[in-house]
matplotlib code that plots the C-alpha trace (Angstrom):
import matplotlib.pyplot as plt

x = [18.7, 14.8, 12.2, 8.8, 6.3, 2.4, -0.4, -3.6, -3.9, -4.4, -4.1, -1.0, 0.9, -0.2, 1.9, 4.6, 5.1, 4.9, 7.4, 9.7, 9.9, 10.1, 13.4, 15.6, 16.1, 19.5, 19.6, 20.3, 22.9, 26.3, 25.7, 28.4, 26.3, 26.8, 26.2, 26.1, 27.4, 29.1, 30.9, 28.8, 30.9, 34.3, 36.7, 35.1, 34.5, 36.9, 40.1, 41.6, 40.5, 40.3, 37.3, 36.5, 34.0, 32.6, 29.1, 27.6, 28.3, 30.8, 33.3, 35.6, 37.0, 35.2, 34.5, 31.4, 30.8, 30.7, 32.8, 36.7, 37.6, 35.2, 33.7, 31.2, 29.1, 26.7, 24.5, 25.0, 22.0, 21.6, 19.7, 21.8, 24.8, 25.6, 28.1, 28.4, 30.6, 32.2, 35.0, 37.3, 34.5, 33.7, 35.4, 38.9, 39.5, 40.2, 41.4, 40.3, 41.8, 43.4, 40.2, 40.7, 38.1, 38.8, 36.8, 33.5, 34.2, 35.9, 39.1, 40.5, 42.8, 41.9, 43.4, 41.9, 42.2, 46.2, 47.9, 46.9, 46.1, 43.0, 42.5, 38.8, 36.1, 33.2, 30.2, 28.7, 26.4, 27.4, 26.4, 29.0, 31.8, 34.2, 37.3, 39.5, 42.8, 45.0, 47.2, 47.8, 46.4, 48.6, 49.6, 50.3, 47.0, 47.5, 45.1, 46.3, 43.8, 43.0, 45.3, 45.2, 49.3, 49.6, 52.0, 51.2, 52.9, 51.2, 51.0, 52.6, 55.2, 56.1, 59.9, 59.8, 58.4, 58.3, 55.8, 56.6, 55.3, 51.9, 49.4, 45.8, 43.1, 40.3, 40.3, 42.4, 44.0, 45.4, 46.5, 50.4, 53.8, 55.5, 59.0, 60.7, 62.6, 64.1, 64.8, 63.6, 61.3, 62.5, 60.1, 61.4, 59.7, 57.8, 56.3, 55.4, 53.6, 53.2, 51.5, 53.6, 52.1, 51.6, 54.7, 54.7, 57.2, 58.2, 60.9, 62.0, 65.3, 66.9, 69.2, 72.0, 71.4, 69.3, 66.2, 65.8, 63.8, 62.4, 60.1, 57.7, 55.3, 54.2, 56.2, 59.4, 61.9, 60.6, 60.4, 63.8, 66.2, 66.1, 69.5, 71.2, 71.6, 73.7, 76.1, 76.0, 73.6, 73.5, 69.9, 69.1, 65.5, 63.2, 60.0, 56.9, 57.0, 55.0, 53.6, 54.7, 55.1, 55.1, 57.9, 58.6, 60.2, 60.5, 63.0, 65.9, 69.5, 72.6, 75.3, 76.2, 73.5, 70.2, 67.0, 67.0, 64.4, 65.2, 63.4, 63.4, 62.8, 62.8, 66.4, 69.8, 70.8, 67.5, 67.4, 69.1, 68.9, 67.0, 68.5, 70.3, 68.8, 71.0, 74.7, 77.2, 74.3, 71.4, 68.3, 65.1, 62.7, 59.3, 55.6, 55.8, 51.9, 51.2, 49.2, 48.5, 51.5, 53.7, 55.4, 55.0, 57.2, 58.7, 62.4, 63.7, 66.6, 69.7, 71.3, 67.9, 64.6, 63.2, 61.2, 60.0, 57.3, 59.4, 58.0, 59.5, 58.5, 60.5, 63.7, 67.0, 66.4, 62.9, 63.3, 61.8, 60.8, 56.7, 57.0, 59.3, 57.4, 59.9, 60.1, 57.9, 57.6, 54.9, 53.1, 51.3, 49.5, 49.1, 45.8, 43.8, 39.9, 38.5, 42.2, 43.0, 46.3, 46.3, 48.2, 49.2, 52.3, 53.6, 55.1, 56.5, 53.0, 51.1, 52.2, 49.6, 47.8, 45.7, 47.0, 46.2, 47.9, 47.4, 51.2, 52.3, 53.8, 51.3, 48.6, 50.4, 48.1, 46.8, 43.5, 43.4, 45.2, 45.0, 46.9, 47.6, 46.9, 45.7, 45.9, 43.5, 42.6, 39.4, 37.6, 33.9, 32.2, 34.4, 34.5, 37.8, 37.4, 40.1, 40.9, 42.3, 42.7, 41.9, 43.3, 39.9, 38.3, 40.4, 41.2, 38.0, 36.3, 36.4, 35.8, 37.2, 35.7, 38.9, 38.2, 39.0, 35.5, 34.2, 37.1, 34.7, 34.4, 31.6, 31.4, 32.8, 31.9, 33.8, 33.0, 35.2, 39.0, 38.8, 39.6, 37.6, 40.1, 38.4, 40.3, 40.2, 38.0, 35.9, 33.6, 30.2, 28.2, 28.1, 28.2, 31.7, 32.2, 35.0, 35.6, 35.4, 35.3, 33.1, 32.6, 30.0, 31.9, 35.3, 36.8, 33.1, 31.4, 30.3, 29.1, 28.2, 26.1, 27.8, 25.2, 24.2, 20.9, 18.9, 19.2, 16.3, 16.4, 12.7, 9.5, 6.8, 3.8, 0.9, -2.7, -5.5, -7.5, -7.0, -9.8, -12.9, -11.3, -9.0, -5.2, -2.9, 0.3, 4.0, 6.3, 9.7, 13.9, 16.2, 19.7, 20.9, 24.1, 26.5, 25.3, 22.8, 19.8, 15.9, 13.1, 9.7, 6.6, 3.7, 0.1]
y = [-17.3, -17.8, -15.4, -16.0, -13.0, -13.4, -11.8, -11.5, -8.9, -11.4, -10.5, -8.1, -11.2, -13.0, -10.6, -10.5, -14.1, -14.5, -12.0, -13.5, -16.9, -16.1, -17.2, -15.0, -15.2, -17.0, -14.1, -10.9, -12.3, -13.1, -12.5, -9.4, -7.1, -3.8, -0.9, 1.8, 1.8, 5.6, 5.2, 3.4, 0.8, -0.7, 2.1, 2.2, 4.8, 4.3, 2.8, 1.2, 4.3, 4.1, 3.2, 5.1, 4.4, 7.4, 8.0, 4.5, 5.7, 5.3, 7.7, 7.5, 9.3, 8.3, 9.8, 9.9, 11.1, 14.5, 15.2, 14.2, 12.4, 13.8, 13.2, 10.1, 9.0, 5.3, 3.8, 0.4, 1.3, 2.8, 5.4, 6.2, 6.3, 10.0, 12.7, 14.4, 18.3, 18.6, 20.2, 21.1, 22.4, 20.6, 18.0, 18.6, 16.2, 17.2, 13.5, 13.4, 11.4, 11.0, 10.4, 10.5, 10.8, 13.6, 15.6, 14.1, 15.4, 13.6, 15.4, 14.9, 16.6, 17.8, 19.8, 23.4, 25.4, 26.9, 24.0, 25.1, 22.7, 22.3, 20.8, 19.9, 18.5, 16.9, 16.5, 13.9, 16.7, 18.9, 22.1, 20.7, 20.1, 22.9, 24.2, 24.1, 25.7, 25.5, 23.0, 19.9, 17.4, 14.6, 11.1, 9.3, 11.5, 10.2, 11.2, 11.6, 12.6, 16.0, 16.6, 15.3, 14.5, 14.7, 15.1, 18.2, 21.5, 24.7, 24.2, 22.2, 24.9, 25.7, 26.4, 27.3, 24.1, 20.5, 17.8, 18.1, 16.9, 19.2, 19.3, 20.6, 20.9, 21.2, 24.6, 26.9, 28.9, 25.5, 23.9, 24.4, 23.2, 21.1, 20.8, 21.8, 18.8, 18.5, 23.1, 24.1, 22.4, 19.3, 16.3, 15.0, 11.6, 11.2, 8.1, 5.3, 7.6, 5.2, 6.1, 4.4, 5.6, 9.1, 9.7, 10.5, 8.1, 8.1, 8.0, 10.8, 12.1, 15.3, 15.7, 15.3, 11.6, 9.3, 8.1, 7.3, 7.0, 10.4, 11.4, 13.9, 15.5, 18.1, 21.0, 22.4, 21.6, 18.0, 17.0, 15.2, 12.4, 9.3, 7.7, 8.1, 3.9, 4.4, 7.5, 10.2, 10.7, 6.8, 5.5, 2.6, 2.8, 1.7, -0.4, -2.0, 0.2, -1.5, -0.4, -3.3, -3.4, 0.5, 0.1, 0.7, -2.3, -2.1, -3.7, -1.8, -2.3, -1.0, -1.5, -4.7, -6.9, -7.3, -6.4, -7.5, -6.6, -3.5, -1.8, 1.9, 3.5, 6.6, 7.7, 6.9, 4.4, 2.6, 2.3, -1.2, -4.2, -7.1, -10.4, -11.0, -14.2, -15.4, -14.4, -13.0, -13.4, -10.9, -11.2, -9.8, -9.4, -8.0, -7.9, -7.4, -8.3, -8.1, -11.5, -13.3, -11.3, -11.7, -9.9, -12.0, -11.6, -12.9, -14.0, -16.2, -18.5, -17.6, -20.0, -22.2, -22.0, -22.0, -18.6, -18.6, -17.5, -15.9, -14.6, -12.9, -11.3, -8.2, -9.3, -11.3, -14.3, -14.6, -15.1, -18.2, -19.6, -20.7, -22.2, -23.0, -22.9, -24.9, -23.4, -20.6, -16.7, -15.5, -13.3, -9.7, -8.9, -11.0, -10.4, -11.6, -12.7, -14.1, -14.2, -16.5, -15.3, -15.8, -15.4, -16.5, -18.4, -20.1, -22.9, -24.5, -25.3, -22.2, -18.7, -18.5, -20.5, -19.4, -20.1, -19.8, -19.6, -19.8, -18.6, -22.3, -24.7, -27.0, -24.6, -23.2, -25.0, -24.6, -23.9, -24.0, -24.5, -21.6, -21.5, -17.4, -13.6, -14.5, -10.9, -8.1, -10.1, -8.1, -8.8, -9.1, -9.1, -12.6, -13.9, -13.5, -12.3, -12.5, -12.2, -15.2, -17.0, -20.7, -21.6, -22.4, -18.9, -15.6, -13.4, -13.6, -12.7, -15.3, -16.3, -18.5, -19.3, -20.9, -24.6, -26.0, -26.6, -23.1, -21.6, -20.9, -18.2, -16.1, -15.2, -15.9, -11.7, -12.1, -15.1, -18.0, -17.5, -14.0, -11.7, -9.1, -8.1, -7.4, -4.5, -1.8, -4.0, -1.9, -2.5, -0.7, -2.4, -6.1, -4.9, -5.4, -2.3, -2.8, -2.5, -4.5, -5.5, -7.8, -8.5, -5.7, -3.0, -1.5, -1.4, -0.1, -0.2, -3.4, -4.7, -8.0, -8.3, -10.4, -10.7, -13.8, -15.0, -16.5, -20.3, -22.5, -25.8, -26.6, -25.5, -23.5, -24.5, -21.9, -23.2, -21.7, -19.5, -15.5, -14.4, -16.3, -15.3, -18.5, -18.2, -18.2, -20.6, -21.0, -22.2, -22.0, -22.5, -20.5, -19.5, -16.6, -15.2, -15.6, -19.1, -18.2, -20.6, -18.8, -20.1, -18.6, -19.0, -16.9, -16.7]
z = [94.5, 94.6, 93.7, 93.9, 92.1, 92.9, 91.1, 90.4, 87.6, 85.1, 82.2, 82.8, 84.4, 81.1, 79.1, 81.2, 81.5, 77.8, 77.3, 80.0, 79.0, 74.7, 74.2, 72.9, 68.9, 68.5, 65.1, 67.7, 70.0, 69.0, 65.2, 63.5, 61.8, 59.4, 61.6, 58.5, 55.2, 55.8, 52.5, 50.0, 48.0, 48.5, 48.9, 53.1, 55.4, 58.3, 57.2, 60.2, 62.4, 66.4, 67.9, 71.5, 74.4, 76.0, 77.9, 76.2, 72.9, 70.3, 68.7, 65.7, 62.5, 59.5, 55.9, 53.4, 50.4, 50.5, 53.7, 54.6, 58.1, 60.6, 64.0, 64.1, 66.9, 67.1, 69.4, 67.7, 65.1, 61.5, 62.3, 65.2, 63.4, 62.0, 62.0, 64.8, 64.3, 61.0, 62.2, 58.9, 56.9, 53.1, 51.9, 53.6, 56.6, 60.5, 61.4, 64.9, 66.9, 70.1, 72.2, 76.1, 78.7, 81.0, 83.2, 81.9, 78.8, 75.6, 74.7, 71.0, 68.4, 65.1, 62.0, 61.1, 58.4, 57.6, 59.2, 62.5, 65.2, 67.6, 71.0, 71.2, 74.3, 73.8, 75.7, 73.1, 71.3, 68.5, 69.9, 73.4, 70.8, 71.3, 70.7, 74.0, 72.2, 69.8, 70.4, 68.5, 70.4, 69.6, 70.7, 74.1, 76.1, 79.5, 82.8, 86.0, 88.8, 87.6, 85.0, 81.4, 79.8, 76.2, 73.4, 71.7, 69.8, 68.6, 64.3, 62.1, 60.6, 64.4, 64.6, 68.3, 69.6, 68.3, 69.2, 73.6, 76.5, 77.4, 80.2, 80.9, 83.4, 80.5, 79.9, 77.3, 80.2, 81.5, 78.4, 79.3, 77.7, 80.6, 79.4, 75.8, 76.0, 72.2, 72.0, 69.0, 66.2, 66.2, 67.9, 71.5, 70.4, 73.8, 74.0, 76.6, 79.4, 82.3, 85.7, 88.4, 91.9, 90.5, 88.7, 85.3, 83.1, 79.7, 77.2, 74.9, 73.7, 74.3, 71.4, 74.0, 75.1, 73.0, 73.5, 77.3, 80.6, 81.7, 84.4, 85.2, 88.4, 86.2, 86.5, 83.8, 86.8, 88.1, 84.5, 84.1, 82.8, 85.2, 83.6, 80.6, 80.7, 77.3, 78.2, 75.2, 72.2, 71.9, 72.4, 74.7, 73.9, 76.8, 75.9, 77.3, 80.3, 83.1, 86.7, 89.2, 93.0, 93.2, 90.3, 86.8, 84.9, 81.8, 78.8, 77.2, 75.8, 78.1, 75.5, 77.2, 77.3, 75.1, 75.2, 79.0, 82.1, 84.1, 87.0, 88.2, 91.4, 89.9, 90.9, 88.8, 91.5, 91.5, 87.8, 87.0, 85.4, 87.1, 85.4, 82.5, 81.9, 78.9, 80.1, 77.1, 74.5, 73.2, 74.8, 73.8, 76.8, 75.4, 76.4, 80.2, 81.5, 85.8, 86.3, 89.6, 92.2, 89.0, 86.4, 82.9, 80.3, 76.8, 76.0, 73.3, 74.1, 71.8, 69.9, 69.8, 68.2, 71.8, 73.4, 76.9, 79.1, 82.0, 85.7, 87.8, 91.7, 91.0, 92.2, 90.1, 91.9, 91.5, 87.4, 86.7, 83.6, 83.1, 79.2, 76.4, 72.7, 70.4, 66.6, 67.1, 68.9, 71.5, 69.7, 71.4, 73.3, 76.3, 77.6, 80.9, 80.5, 83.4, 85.7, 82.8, 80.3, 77.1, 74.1, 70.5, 70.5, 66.6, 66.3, 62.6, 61.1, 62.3, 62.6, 65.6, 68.3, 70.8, 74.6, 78.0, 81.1, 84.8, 85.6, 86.2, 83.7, 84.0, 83.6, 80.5, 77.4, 73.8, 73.9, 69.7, 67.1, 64.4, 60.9, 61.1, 62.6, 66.0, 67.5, 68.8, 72.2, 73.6, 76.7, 76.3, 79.8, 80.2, 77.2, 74.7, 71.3, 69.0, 65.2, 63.5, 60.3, 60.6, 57.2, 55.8, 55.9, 56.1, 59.0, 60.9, 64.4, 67.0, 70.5, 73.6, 76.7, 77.3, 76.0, 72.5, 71.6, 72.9, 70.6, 67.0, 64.6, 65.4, 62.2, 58.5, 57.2, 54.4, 53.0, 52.4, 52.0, 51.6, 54.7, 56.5, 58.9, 62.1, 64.1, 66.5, 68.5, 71.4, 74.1, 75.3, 77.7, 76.1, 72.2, 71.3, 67.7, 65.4, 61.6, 58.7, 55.6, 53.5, 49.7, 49.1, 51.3, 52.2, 56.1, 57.8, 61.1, 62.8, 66.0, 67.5, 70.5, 72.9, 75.6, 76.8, 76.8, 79.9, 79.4, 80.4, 82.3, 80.9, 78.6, 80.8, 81.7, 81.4, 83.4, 83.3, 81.0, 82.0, 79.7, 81.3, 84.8, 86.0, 87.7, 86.1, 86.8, 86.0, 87.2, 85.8, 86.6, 84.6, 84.4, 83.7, 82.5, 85.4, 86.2, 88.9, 88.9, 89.4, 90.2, 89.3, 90.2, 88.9, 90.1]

ax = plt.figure().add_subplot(projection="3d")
ax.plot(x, y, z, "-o")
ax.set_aspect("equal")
plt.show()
């Protein structure tokens, strides 16, 4: 695109042009930095804590000095980096967690006073931070149109009702128990909530089969067992459940085969095995990805030190397989950047590489070799950040643009061997937040900002003299960001 700006305020187009073509300092972008100290020292302030996005700002659970785990909000600066509601008054701790958007609002659980349990929303202020009911708030929150899921129960010394299956519309008056699933205290173990074309899934266990593949529209009565795959209190255990085609597939153990890939419809007869791609032996189907019209997934070969990358249209006969890794294991999770897959896959001198995939064989390549801990595969606006540990320093941040040479460590924060150990690894507009650790300070708040800067095809040219009254002239082609090449031309 071309865009051409003329005029003749001098001196203000003096300004501007100056600050347009100052180059941005290569210090701000792309350079980890220490948010806040919250808790002076090295015993840290967040200790592996979730991380949550909501309304361009950042939520988590953190602790200080003289307060337990409370409610933290940042803009990405120091100053703008403080406590937002403490919730369990003093130095006890309310452990929020659970953070779901919902309603325009950010719903979260927290502990009160006398084991009791509280169901909060959030509208990013303290005074907006209220109580919604109490009801522990608890794993698995899941929202679906204009209801929120969740796995909840009513205190921790409840005998009545366990940890169940719980809905709400935002408000106390519809914060409702869906289905006592597991009677009595005892936790139903609900877990894997899955939105498949509306349909609540997820797998629990009733105390009279094991744990298995329910389903749910919201109500006590449409909240039911799909198949009892193992027959009787025997647990088949379904995992990695995955939205496909209007489907569920997902991988479980029948009794019969191994971990293999099944599919559900939603009814008993529809709920079946797709392939059972190594006959007579266990398999071990895991980390099911949608990529490309395909469904991805993981399966070592029994008897060798072989695992494959599998695909598969939905059906038996469309199984195929994409990539064997000799003397190693695909590592999780499999992540798309860019419509490009990639993953960490071992092999017998590293515990894990970085790879990428286009779905095809051919297009299945190492993109870097790494000694150790590839994992936490983030999306940044395009661009794949990672934790890794290249056997020189310790498990660092990284980045891929998907070639070897564009695969470096962005940043050694904990120098030499030693490891900061990157995690819970969250996006807001292009800062990419997570914690770490360096010499000087335990697991704290970090940030990197990942945009990136216009680069410039040449050096300006400024003509003229604005202060005794001449034009002045640029004339200028830059690219930006996306690859889009301006030209400028100021008069």
């Amino acid at each position: 695109m071309t865009v051409t700006a003329r005029n003749h305020w001098k001196s203000l187009i003096f300004c501007l042009a100056l600050a347009f073509f100052a180059p941005a300092p290569s210090s701000a972008a792309n350079t980890p930095y220490l948010v806040k100290d919250i808790y002076p020292g090295s015993v840290g302030s967040l200790n592996s804590r979730s991380l949550h996005s909501f309304n361009g700002s950042l939520y988590f659970d953190a602790q200080d000095v003289t307060l337990g785990n409370e409610l933290w909000k940042s803009d990405g600066t120091n100053a703008g980096t403080f406590l937002l509601e403490d919730i369990y008054l003093g130095d006890q701790s309310s452990y929020p967690g659970g953070f779901t958007d919902f309603n325009g609002s950010l719903f979260f659980g927290a502990s009160l006073p006398n084991r009791v349990y509280g169901f909060f929303k959030s509208d990013g202020t303290a005074a907006g931070t209220v109580l919604v009911s109490n009801i522990g708030f608890g794993r698995n929150g899941l929202v679906m149109g204009s209801t929120l899921f969740f796995v909840g129960r009513e205190r921790a010394n409840d005998l009545t009702h366990g940890p169940e299956l719980w809905k709400t519309d935002g408000t106390a008056a519809g914060t409702v128990l869906v289905k006592d699933i597991y009677p009595g205290g005892s936790d139903s173990m609900i877990n894997n909530m899955t939105d498949v074309d509306g349909t609540l899934y997820f797998t629990a266990d009733d105390m009279v089969h094991g744990n298995e593949l329910w389903k749910s529209d919201g109500t006590t009565a449409g909240t039911v067992l799909v198949k009892d795959i193992i027959p009787g209190d025997e647990a088949s255990n379904p995992a990695y459940l995955t939205s496909f085609n209007g489907q569920l597939f997902f991988a479980e153990i029948d009794g019969l085969h191994g971990q293999e890939l099944w599919k559900s419809d939603g009814t008993a007869e529809g709920t079946m095995l797709v392939q059972d791609t190594y006959t007579g032996a266990p398999g071990d189907a895991r980390l099911l990805t949608s990529y490309k019209g395909y469904l991805f997934f993981i399966e070592s070969e029994p008897g060798t030190n072989i695992t494959w990358l599998w695909k598969t249209d939905g059906t038996a006969e469309g199984v195929i397989k994409v990539k064997g890794f000799v003397q190693g294991s695909i590592n999780g999770p499999i992540k798309v950047v860019n419509d490009t897959m990639y993953f960490a896959a071992g092999n017998a001198a590293h515990c894990a590489d970085l790879w990428k995939s286009d779905g095809t064989s051919a297009g299945t390549v190492l993109v870097k070799g790494l000694y150790s801990g590839c994992s936490n595969l983030t999306d940044v606006n395009g661009t794949l950040y990672f934790t890794a540990n290249d056997g020189v320093h310790g498990t660092e941040l990284w980045k891929s643009d998907g070639t070897a040479a564009g695969a470096v460590l962005v940043k050694d924060i904990y120098a030499g061997s030693g490891n900061s150990y990157p995690e819970n690894l969250t996006v807001i507009s292009h800062t990419l937040y997570f914690t770490a650790t360096d010499s000087a300070h335990g697991a704290e708040l970090w940030a990197v900002d990942a945009n990136n800067p216009l680069a410039f095809a040449g050096t300006p040219t400024i003509t003229g003299n604005a202060l005794v009254g001449n034009t002045i002239g640029l004339a200028e082609t830059v690219t930006d960001s996306d690859g889009d090449t301006v030209a400028l031309s100021y008069q």
